[in-house]
C-alpha positions in Angstrom: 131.5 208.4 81.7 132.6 208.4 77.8 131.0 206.3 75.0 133.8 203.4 73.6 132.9 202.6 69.9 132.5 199.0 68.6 133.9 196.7 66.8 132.4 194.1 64.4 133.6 190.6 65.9 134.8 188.4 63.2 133.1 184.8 63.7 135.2 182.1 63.2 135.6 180.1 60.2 132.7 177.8 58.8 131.2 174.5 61.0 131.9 176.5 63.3 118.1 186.8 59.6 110.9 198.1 57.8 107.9 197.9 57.2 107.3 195.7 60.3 108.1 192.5 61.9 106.1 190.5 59.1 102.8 190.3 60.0 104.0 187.4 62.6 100.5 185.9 62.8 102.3 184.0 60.2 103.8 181.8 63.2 106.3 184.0 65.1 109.1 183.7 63.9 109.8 186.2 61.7 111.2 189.7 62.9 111.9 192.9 61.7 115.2 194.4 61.9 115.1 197.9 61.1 116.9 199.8 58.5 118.2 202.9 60.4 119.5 205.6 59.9 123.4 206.0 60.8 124.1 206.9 64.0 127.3 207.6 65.7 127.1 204.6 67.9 129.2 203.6 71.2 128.7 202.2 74.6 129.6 203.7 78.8 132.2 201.8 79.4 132.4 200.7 83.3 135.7 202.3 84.2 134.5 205.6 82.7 137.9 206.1 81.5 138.2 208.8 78.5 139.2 207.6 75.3 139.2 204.2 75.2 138.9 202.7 71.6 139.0 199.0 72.9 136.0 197.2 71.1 133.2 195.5 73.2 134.0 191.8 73.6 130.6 189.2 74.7 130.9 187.0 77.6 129.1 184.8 79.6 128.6 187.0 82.9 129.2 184.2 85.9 128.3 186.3 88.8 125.7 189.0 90.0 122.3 189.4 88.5 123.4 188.5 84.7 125.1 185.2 86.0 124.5 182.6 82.8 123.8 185.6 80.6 126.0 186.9 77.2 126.9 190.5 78.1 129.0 193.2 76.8 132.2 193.9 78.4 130.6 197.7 78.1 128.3 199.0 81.1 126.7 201.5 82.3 127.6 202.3 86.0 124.5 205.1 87.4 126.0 207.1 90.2 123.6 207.0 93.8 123.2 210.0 95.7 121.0 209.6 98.6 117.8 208.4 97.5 118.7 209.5 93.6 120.0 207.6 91.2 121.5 209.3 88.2 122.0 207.1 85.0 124.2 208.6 81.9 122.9 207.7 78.7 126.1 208.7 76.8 126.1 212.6 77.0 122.1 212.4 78.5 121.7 211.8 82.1 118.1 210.4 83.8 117.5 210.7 87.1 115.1 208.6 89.1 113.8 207.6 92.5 116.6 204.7 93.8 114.4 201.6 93.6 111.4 203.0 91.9 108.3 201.1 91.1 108.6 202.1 87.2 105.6 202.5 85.0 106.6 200.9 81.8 105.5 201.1 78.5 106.3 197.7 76.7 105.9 198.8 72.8 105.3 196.1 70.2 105.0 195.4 66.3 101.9 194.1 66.7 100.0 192.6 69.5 97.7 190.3 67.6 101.1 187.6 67.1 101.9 184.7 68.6 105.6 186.3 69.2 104.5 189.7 70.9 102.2 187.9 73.2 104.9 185.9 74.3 107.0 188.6 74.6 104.8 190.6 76.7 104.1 187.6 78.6 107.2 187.2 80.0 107.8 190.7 80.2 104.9 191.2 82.6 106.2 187.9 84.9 109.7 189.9 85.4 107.5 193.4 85.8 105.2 191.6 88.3 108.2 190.2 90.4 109.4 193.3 91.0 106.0 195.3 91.5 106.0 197.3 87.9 103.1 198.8 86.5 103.7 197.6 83.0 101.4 198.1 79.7 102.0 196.7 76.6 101.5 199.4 73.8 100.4 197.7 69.5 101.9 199.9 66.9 99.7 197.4 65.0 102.5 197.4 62.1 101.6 201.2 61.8 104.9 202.9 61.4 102.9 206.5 61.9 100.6 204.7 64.4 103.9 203.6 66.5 105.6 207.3 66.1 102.4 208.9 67.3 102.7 206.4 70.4 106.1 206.8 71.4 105.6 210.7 70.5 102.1 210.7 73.1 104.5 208.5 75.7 107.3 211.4 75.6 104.8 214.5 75.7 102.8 213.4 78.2 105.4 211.5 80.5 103.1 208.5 80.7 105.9 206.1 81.2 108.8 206.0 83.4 110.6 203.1 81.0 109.9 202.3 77.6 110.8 198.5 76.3 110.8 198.4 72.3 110.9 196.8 69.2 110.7 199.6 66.7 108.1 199.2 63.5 110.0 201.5 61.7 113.8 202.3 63.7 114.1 204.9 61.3 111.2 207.2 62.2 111.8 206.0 66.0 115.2 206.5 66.3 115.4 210.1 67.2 113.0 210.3 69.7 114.2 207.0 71.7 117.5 208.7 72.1 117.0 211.9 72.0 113.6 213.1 73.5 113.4 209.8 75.5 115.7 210.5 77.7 115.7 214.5 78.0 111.6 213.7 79.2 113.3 211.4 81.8 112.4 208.1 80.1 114.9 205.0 80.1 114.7 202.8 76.5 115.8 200.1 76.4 115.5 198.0 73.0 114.8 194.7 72.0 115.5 192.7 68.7 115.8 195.1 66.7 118.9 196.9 66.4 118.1 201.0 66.0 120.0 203.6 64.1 121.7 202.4 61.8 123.1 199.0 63.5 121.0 196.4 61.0 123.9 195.4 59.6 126.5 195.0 63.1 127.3 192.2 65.4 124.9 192.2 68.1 127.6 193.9 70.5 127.2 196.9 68.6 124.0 197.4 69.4 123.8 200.0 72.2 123.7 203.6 70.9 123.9 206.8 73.0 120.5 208.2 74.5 119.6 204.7 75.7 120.1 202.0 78.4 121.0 199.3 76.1 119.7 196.4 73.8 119.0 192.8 73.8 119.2 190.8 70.7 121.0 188.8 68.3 119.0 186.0 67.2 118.3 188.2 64.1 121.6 189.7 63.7 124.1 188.5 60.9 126.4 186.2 62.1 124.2 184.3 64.1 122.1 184.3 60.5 125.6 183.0 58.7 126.0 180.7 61.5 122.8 179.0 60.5 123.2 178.9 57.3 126.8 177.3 57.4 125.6 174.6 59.6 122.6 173.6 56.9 125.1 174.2 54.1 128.0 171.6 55.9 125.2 168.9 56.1 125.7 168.7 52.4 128.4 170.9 51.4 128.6 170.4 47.2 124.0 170.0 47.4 121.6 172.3 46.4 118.8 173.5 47.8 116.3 176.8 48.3 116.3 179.6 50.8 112.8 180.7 51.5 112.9 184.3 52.5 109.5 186.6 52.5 111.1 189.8 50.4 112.9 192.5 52.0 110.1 195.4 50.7 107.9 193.7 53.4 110.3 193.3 56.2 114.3 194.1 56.3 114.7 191.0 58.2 114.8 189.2 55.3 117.6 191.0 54.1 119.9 190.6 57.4 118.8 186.9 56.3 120.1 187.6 52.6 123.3 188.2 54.2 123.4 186.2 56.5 123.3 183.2 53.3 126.0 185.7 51.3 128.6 185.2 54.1 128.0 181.3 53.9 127.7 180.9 50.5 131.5 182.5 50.7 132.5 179.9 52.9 130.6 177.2 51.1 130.9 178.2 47.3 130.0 174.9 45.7 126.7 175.1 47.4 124.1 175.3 44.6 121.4 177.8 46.2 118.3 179.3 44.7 117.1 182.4 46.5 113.0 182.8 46.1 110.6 184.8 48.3 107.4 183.3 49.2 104.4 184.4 47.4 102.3 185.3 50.7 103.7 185.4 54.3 101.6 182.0 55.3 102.0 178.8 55.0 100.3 178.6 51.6 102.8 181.7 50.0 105.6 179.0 50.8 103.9 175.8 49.6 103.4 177.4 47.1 107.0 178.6 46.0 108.3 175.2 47.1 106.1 173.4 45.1 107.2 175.1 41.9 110.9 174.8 43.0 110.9 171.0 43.7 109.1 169.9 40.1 111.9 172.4 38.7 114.5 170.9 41.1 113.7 166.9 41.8 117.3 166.5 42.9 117.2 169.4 45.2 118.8 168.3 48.8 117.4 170.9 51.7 115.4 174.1 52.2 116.1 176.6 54.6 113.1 179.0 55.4 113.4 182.4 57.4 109.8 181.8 58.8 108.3 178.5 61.0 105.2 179.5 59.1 106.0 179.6 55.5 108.6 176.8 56.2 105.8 174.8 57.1 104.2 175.2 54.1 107.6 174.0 52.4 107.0 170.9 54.4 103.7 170.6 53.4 104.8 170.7 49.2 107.6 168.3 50.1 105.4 165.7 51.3 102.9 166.2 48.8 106.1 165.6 46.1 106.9 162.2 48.3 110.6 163.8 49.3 109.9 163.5 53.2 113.4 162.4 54.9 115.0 163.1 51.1 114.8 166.8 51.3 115.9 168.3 54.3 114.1 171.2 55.8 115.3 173.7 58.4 113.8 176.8 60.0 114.9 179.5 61.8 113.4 180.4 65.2 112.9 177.5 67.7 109.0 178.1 67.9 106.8 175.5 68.7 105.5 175.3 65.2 109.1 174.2 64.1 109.3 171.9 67.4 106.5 169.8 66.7 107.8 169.4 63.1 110.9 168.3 63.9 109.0 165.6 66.7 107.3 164.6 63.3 110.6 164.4 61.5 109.7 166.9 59.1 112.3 169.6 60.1 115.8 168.9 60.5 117.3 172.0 62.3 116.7 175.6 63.4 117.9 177.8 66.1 116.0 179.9 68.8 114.8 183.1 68.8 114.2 183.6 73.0 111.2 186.6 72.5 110.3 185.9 76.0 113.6 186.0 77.3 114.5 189.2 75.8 111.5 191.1 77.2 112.4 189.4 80.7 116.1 190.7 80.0 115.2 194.1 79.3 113.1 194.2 82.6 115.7 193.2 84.5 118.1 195.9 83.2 115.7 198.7 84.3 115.5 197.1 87.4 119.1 197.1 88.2 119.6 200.5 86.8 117.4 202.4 88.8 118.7 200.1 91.7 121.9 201.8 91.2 123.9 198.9 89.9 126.1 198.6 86.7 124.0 197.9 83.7 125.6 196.1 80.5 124.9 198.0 77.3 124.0 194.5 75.2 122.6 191.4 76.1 123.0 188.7 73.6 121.8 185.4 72.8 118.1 187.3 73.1 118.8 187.1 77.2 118.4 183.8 77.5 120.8 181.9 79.7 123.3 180.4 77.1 122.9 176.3 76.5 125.3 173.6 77.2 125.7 172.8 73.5 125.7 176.4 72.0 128.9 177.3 70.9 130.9 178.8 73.6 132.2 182.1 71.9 130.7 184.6 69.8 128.7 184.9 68.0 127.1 182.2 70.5 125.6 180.5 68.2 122.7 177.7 69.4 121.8 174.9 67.3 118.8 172.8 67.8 118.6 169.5 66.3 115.6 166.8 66.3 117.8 164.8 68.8 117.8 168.1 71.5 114.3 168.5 70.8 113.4 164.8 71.6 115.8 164.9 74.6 113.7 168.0 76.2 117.2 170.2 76.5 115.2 173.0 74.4 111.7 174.3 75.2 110.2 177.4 72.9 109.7 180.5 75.2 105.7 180.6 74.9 103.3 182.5 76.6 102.6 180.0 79.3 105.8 179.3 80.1 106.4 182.7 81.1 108.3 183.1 84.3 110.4 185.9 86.6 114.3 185.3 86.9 
């Protein structure tokens, strides 16, 4: 099988985000998205056919495992023999048992957050449903700690399977596609692209020496998307973007761009870019505070974290501006739910943690089961929404009114459930 390159998708036109993943005690919302090093990156395609320099495309699989899923056209197809099942990785081939129970090593940031236990959570449903042993792994936002555990986990074989979200992709990357797999280990990532792909649509994701990725709720277009649809609410207003500072996490600067590609399509948008002073509530109460007595007029925030957004919520009320300025949040975590049941938060979109570690189960599963394997899973490997958009980037938009109507429901720990 051959490797296809991708190809950034262009979105559509407006109306129509490492040290770590931020310390995400601070509500869960906030994730790292490594800056890695380049990487020559392309997908199997299914056909196997050599050459082919057609670009992935996302769709919404209808059939077959996936069914209700975004996937990439790209897959990996693992050839049976007997009892064997041999899975190319893109130049590295895995062999395994043909329906093994895998041991699975379920790596995360850090295990103390609301995000990672939800994660895990729902990661262990899936693994449970299909009779895994799986183990979740804290890099404890310890770049060196993390490289030391995925180095352990290759050396000593521990793990059949390794699910992760990378502290540091950069210091990772080489051994999650390179000794991974020659120790016999499938990867499969989750949330953060690796090697180099910070910057890429979601469908460029994969890279050689691993199964695939899911993601996309912190990837750029779905970033711009966001920002477009708070910046067509009031299209000539101003307004604050609350980001946390890209020296702390690199998610804030897929965020950054995420606001320069809207700000393109919505230049008489008057926007003041600020960092909050601490990654809790009180860093952006405390920012917001100051921005509001220097801005009275102001019209919205938008806030990369449910946690310091909330502390924006918390100045605007103390300033009397409730209802006047608007405030929107990415990441669809309860936090931001029960705001927006309080009307004090006027939008965000989802970030499906627990759907992600589900998706990235099921892919192992259906890979040492033989069957074809997409490369990508988008929209975080949740089963896309009636009223997402319906093309990529697949954008999902939750107001107050889809909250209230109970069409979205935060992934949480104790919702966790098996496909």
């Amino acid at each position: 099988m051959t490797r296809r390159t991708h190809q950034t998708t262009k979105r559509r036109s407006p109306s129509s985000l490492t040290k770590a993943l931020v310390l995400l005690a601070i509500g869960s919302a906030v994730l790292s998205a490594c800056a890695d090093s380049p990487a020559t990156t392309t997908a199997t395609t299914s056909a196997g056919a050599s050459g082919s320099a057609a670009p992935a495309t996302l769709s919404v699989s209808d059939t077959g495992t996936f069914k209700g899923l975004v996937t990439s056209s790209d897959v990996i197809t693992p050839t049976v023999d007997g009892n064997k099942v041999t899975i190319n990785l893109g130049g590295q081939s895995v062999t395994v048992d043909k329906d093994k129970k895998l041991k699975v090593g379920f790596f995360v940031n850090g295990a103390q957050s609301l995000f990672f236990q939800t994660a895990f959570a729902w990661a262990k449903a899936q693994a449970d449903a299909y009779g895994y042993d799986i183990e979740e792994v804290d890099g404890a936002y310890d770049t060196a700690k993390q490289s030391d555990q995925i180095e352990t986990a290759i050396n000593t074989k521990k793990y059949d399977a390794i699910i992760i979200i990378p502290v540091d992709g950069i210091a990772s990357c080489d051994a999650l596609t390179k000794q991974a797999p020659a120790a016999g280990i499938i990867v499969v990532d989750y949330f953060n692209p690796i090697c180099g792909k910070t910057s890429d649509p979601v469908q460029n994701w994969s890279v050689p020496g691993i199964l695939g990725a899911v993601g996309g709720g912190t990837s750029v277009p779905v970033g711009q998307a966001f920002a477009e649809k708070v910046f067509a609410a009031t299209p000539k207003g101003k307004g604050m973007s609350l980001s946390i500072g890209e020296a702390i996490c690199t998610c804030a600067a897929i965020f950054a761009a995420g606001l320069d590609g809207a700000q393109k399509a919505y230049p008489d948008v008057n926007l003041t870019r600020l960092d909050a002073t601490t990654v809790d509530a009180s860093g952006g109460q405390v920012v917001t505070e100051q921005y509001l007595k220097d801005n009275p007029d102001a019209n919205f925030i938008i806030a990369l974290s449910d946690d310091t957004g909330a502390g924006a919520v918390e100045a605007i009320k103390a300033a009397g501006l409730t209802g006047k300025v608007k405030v929107y949040m990415a990441g669809g975590t309860q936090l931001i739910l029960d705001g927006m049941k309080a009307g004090t938060v006027d939008g965000t979109y989802p970030y499906y943690m627990g759907n992600a570690a589900q998706s990235a189960v099921v892919m192992l599963h259906e890979a040492v089961a033989g069957n074809p394997v997409p490369t990508v899973i988008a929209n975080d490997g949740a089963p896309l929404a009636s009223y997402a958009e319906q093309v990529d980037p697949f954008f999902t938009y939750v107001t107050p009114e889809i909250v209230t109507s109970g069409e979205y429901v935060a992934n949480t720990a104790q919702n966790a459930q098996a496909r």
